[in-house]
C-alpha positions in Angstrom: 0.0 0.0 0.0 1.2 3.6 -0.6 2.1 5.4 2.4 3.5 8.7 1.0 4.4 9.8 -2.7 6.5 12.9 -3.4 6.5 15.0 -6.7 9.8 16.8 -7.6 11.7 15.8 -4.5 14.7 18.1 -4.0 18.2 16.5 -3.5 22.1 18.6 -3.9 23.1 18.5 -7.1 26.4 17.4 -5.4 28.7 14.7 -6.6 32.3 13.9 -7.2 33.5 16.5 -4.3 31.7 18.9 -6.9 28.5 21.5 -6.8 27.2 21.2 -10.5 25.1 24.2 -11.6 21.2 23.7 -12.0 18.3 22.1 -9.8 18.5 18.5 -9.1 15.0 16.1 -8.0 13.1 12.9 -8.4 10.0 11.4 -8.0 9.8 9.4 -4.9 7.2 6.5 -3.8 7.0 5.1 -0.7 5.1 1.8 0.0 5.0 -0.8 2.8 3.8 -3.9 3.5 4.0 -5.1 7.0 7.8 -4.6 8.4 8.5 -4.2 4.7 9.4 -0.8 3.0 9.6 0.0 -0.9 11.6 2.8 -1.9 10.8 3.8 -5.4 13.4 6.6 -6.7 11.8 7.7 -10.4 14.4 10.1 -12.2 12.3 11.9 -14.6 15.4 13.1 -16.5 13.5 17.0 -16.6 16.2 18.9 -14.8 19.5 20.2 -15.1 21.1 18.0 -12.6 23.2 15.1 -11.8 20.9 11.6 -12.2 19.2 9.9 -9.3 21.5 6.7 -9.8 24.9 9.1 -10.0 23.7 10.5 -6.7 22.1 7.7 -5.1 23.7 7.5 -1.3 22.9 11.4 -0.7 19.5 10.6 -2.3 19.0 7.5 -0.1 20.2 9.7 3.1 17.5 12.4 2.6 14.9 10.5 1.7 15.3 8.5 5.0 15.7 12.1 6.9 12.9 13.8 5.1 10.6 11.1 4.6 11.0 7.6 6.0 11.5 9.1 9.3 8.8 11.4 10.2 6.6 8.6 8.3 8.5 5.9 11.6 9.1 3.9 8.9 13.0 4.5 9.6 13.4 0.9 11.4 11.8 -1.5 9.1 13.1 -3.3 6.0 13.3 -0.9 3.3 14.2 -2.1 -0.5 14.9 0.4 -2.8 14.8 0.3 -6.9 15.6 3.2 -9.0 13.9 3.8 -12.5 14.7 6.2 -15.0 11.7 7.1 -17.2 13.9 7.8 -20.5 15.6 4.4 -20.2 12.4 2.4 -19.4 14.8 0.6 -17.1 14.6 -0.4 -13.0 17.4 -1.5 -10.6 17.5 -2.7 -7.5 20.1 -0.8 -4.9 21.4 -2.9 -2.5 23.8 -0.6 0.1 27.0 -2.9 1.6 26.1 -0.6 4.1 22.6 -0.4 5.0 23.1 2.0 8.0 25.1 4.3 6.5 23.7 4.1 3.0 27.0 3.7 1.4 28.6 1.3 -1.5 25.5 1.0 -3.6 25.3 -1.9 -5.9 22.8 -2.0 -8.6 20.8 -4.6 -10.3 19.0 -4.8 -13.5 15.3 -5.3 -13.0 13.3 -6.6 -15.3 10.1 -5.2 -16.0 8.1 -8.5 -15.2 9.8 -8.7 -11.8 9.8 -4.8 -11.3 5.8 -5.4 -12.0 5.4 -8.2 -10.0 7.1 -6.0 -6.5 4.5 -3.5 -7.1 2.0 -6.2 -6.7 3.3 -7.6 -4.3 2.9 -3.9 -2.6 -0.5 -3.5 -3.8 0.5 -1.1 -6.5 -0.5 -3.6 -9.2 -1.1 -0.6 -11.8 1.7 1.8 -10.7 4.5 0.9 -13.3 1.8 1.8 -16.6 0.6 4.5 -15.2 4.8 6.0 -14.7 5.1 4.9 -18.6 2.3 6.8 -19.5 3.4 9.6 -17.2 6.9 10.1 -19.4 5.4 9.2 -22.8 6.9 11.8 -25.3 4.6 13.5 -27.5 5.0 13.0 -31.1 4.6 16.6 -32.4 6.5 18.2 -29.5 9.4 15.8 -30.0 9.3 16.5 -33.1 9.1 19.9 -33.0 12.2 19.6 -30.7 14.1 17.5 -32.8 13.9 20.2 -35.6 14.8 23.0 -33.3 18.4 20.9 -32.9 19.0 20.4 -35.9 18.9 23.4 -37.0 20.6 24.8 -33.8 23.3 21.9 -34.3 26.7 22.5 -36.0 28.4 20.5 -39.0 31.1 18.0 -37.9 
């Protein structure tokens, strides 16, 4: 069951001992069942700043601070999978250190098993409705393609 869902979600567009330029955020979806807590980190791609899965452990940290917490869903079991809405693709992120959220490790999810967690959530509907969410429209991608081109220069 969903227990909180966050639109735009701030995080420091911070990485590499760097402060990039521009605004940085994700969706965020937070589900649980039982003891059990699903962290679902959805990187729109529609800023100017580092990704969700280049920034993952500050990500992970304040969305436990800012969310999971107040929420006292802090203690329980959380599993978190990022998915990027212009790749169509889902990981798992598994932390070597939990506690800390540090040393991420990602793993390809497939969009069956991704599908089959959300139901297992009660969210059976969730990952088509994020598709249609991100679904490109023809004539303004086109229109957008056009405006590079002509904006691009020769090799």
């Amino acid at each position: 069951m969903k227990v909180v869902s966050r639109h735009r979600f701030p995080y420091p567009n911070f990485w590499g001992g760097y402060l990039w330029e521009g605004h940085a955020w994700c969706n965020v979806d937070v589900y649980r069942l039982g003891v059990h807590v699903l962290v679902v980190l959805r990187d729109q791609n529609d800023h100017d700043g580092i990704s969700v899965n280049n920034a993952i452990e500050t990500v992970a940290r304040k969305v436990r601070e800012e969310i999971l917490a107040p929420e006292g869903l802090e203690g329980l079991e959380v599993y978190w999978v990022e998915w990027s809405r212009v790749d169509k693709i889902a990981t798992t992120v598994h932390f070597r250190d939990p506690e800390k959220l540090e040393r991420p490790r990602w793993l390809y999810l497939s969009p069956e098993g991704f599908q089959k967690i959300l139901e297992d959530f009660e969210a059976p509907d969730q990952l088509e409705a994020w598709i249609r969410e991100g679904a490109l429209e023809l004539e303004g991608w086109e229109e957008n393609t056009q405006i590079y081109r002509s904006h691009r220069k020769p090799n």
